[in-house]
GUNU-720032 format. One record per residue (C-alpha): y, x, z negated; residue number from 1. Coordinates in steps of 0.5 Angstrom, whole numbers. Each point is the difference from the previous one (the first is absolute). Example, Ala and Ser with C-alpha at 12.3 -4.5 7.8 and 13.67 -1.06 7.14 Angstrom:
% residues 2
R      py      px      pz    nr
R      -9      25     -16     1
R       7       2       2     2
***
This chain:
% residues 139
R      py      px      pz    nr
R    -109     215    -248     1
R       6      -5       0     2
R       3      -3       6     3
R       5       4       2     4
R      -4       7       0     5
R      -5      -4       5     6
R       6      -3       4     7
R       1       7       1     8
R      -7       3       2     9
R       1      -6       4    10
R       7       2       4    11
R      -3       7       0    12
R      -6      -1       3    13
R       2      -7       5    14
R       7       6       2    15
R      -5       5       0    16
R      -6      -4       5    17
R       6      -3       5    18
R       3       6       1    19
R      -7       4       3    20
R      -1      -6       3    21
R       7       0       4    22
R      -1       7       1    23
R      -7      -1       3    24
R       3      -5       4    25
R       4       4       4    26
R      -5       6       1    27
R      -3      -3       5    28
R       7      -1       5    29
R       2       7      -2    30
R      -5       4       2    31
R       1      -3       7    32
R       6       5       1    33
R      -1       5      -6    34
R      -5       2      -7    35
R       4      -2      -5    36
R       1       6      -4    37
R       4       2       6    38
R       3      -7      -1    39
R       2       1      -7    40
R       2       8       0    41
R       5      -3       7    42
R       2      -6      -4    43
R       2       4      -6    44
R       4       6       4    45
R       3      -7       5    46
R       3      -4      -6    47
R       2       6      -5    48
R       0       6       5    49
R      -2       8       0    50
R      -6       2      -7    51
R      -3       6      -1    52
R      -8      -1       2    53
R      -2       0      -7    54
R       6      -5      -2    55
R      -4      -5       6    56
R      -7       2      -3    57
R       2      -2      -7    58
R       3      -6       2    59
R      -6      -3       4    60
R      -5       3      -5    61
R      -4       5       4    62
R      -1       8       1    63
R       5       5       3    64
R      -5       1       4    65
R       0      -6       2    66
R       7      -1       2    67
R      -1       6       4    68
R      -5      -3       5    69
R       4      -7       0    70
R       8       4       1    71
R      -4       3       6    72
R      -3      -6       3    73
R       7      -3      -1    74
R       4       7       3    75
R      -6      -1       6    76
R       4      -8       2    77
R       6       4      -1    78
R       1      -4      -5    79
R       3       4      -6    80
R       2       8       0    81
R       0       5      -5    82
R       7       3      -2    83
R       1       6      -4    84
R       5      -1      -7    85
R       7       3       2    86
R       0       3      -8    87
R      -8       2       0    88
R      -3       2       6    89
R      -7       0      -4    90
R       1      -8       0    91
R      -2      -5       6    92
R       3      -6       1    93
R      -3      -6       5    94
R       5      -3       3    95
R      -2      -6       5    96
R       1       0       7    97
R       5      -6       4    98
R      -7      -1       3    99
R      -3      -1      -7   100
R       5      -5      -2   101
R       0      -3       5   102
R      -8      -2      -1   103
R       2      -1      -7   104
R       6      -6       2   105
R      -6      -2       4   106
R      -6       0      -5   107
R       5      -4      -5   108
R       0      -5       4   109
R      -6      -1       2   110
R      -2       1      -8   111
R       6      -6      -1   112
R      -4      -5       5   113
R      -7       1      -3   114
R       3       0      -7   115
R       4      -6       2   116
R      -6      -3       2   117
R      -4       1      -7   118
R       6      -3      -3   119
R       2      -5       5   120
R      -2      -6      -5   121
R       5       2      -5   122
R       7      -3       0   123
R       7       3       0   124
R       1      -1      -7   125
R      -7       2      -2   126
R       1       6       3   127
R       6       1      -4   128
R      -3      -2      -6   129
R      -6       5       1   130
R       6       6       1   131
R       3      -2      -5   132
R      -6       0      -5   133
R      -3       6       3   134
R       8       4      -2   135
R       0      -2      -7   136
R      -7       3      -1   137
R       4       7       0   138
R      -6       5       1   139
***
């Protein structure tokens, strides 16, 4: 294998292993105030609004069935309600709640501390360049 393939195993696996490291990190202060997958699917609906069950299932990885249990845990909080398609009734949509974006401005916050803290020894400027090498990988 030449130096650029393994250079690129070695960025893949270094992303790779960073990422789940920094996801794990938080897990803990998340679940202080709510599981993650009800973190996630109110995340989603918070920064890019109303999806279909499936659509959120899909985009999180997990069964339909799934999703199910975590849309009604989050329609218990009262984060999230279910609203049907003007043009196919047979369609339902969960919309978040003030309530839930309210939580969701909160936890984004709460989320930039703790991922503050992981990246505090880093600089502006290396910030910025790390940004901007990440952009240009295009995936």
């Amino acid at each position: 294998m030449n130096t650029r393939d393994q250079l690129i195993q070695n960025v893949v696996s270094t992303m790779r292993n960073q990422t789940k490291k920094m996801q794990l990190s938080v897990i803990p202060t998340l679940k202080s105030y709510i599981p993650l997958n009800e973190f996630l699917a109110l995340r989603l609906l918070y920064k890019e609004g109303n999806h279909i069950v499936s659509e959120i299932a899909e985009h999180m990885h997990i069964s339909n069935s799934s999703m199910t249990c975590v849309s009604d845990r989050l329609m218990e909080r009262e984060f999230v309600t279910r609203v049907r398609s003007q043009k196919d009734r047979r369609v339902v949509y969960l919309s978040i709640t003030d309530k839930g974006k309210a939580f969701a401005e909160e936890m984004e916050k709460v989320l930039t501390k703790e991922y503050g803290e992981k990246l505090s020894h880093f600089t502006n400027e290396e910030l910025q360049t790390f940004l901007r090498l990440l952009n240009k990988m295009d995936i």
